[in-house]
C-alpha positions in Angstrom: 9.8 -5.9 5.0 8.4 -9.2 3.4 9.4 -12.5 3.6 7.5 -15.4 2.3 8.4 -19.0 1.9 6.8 -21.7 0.4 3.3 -20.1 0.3 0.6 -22.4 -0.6 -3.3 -21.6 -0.9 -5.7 -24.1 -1.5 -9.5 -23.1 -2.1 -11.4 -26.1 -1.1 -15.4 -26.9 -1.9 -17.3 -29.8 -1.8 -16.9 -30.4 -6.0 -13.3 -29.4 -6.6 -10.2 -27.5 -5.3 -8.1 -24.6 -6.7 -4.4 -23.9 -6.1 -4.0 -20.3 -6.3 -0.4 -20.7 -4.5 1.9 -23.6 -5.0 5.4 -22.9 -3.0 5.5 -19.3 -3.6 8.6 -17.8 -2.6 9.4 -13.3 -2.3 11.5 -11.1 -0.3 10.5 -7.1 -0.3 13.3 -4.9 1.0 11.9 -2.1 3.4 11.4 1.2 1.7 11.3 -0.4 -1.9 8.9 0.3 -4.6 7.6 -2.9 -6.8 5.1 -4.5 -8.8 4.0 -7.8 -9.2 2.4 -8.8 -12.2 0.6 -11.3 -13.5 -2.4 -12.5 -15.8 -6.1 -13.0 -14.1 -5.9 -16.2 -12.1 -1.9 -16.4 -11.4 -2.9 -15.7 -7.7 -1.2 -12.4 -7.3 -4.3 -11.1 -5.6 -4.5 -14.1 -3.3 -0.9 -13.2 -2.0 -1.7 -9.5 -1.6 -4.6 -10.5 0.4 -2.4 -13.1 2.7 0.4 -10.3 2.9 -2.4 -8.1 4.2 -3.7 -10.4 6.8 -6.6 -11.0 4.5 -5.9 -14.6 4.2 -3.9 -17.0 5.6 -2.1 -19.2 3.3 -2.7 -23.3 3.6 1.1 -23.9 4.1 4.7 -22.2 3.7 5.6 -19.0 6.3 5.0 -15.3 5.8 6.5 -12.5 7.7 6.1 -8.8 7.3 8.2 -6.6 9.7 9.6 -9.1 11.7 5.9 -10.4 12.9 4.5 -14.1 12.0 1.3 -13.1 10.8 0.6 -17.3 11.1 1.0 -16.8 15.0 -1.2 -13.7 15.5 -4.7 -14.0 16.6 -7.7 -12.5 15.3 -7.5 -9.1 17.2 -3.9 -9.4 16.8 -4.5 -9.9 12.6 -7.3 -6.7 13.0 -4.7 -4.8 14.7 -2.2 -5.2 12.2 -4.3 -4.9 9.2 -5.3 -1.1 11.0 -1.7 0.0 11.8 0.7 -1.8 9.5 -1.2 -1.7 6.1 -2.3 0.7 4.1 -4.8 -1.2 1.3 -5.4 0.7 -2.5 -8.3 -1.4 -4.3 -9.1 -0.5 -7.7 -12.7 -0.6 -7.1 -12.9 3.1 -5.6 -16.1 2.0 -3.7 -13.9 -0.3 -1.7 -12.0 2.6 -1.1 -14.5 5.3 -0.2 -17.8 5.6 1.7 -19.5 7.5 -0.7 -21.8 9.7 2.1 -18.5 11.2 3.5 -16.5 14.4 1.9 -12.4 13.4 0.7 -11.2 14.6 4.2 -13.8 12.3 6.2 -12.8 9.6 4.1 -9.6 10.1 5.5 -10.1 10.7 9.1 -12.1 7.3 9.1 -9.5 5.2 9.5 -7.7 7.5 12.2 -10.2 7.8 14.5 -10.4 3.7 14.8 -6.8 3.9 16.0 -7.3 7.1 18.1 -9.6 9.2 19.6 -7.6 13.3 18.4 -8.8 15.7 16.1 -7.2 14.7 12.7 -8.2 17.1 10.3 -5.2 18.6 10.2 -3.3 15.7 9.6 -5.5 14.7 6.9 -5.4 18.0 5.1 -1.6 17.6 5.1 -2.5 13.9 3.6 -4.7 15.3 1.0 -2.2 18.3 -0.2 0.2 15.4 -0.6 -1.9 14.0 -3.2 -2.9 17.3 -5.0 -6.8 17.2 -3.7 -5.9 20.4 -1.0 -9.4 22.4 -2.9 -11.2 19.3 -2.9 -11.0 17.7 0.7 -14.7 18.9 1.0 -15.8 17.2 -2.2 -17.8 13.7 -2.1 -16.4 10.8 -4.0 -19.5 11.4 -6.7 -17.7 15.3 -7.3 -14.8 13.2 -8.3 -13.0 11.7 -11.3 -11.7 8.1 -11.1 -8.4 9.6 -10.9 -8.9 11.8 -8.0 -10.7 8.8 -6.2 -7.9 6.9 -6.3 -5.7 9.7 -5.1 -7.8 10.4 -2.2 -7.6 6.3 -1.5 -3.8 6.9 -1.5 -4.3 9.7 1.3 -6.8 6.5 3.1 -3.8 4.5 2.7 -1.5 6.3 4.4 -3.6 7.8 7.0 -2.2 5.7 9.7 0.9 6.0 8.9 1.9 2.5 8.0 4.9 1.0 6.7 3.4 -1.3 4.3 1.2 0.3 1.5 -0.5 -3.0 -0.8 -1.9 -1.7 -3.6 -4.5 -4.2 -5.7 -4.3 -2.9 -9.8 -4.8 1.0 -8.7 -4.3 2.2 -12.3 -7.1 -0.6 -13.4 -10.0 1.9 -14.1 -8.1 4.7 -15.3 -6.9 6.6 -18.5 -3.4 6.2 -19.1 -2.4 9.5 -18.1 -4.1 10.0 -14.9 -2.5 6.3 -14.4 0.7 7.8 -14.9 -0.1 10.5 -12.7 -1.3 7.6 -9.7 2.1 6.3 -10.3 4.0 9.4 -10.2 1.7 10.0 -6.6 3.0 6.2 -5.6 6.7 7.2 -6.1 6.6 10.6 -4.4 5.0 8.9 -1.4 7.6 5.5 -1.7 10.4 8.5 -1.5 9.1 11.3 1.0 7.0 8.9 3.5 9.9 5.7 2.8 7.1 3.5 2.8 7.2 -0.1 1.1 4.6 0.1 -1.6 3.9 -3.2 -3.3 1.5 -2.9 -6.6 -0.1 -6.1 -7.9 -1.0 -5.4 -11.5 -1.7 -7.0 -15.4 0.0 -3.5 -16.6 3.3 -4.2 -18.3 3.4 -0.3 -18.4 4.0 -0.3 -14.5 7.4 -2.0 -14.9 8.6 1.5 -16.3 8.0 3.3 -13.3 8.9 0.7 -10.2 12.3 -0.1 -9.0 11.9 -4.2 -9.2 9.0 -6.5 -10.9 8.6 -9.8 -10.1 6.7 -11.8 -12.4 3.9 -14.3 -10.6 2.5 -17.5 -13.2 0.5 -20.8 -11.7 1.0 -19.8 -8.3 4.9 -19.1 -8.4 7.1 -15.9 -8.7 10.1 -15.7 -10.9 12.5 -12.2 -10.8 
């Protein structure tokens, strides 16, 4: 599902330049369910954002499902980031337009990529998750945990093969995180999509089937 090579990102000003990627090398099998951890600054979120089409790395080759994000153009990158990736942030107002109810959070992202009616395909999203008597709740009627689990039905709305999930247990109690996770691996199983979670949670190593450790740029198994 994911191939990267040599990934290098270089953040350039006009007083000083940071490597957040220096020859970063991962393969992701499709269907698997993995974590990639890290402290703040490793640049685990800059290579989430260049696997999502978010970025583009300075040098070195990424590929996810056969396609060369480096070759795609903008409309191409916009396509991909709609169809191919479903995106988790841990800041739930990244996730959710706060003026819409769960279920038209949902829809959003479906009727960008086609003009049906999709309610009932985003009840069916929304009973995956456990939220089926709150689809007509707000994200304010909401806990953090039940945010996040309408973010996952977001996620998966278009039915993508890729879901990239930036540290989704991050403003939660440890059981409701549990419970996220427990969400992640049903979907991983039932939908067979490739969920990669960047995360500082040594907890999540428990309940993924591979972690891959990122420090000053560079992964190590």
């Amino acid at each position: 599902m994911i191939h990267c090579e040599n990934l290098v990102r270089i953040y350039k000003t006009s007083l000083f330049e940071v490597v957040a990627l220096q020859g970063l090398n991962l393969e992701v099998a499709t269907g698997e369910l993995m974590a990639i951890i890290g402290n703040s600054g490793s640049g685990k979120s800059t290579l989430l954002n260049i696997i999502g089409g978010l970025d583009l790395p300075s040098a070195g080759n990424i590929q996810v499902a056969n396609t060369n994000l480096l070759k795609l153009s903008k409309n191409e990158l916009l396509r991909y980031r709609r169809e191919k990736v479903g995106f988790i942030w841990q800041n739930s107002a990244r996730n959710l337009i706060p003026y819409l109810t769960a279920i038209e959070n949902v829809e959003i992202p479906m009727l960008l990529t086609s003009n049906k009616n999709n309610t009932s395909s985003a009840k069916k999203l929304l009973t995956a998750v456990g939220l089926e008597k709150r689809i007509h709740s707000r994200p304010a009627q909401l806990s953090g945990g039940e945010q996040q689990r309408v973010a996952i039905a977001i996620a998966l709305a278009n039915n993508p093969p890729l879901i990239l999930a930036d540290e989704p247990t991050g403003s939660v109690d440890s059981q409701t995180a549990q419970t996220i996770l427990n969400i992640l691996r049903t979907i991983n199983k039932e939908f067979g999509v490739t969920i990669v979670i960047v995360t500082h949670d040594q907890r999540i190593a428990q309940s993924v089937e591979r972690v891959v450790a990122i420090r000053d740029g560079k992964t190590s198994s």
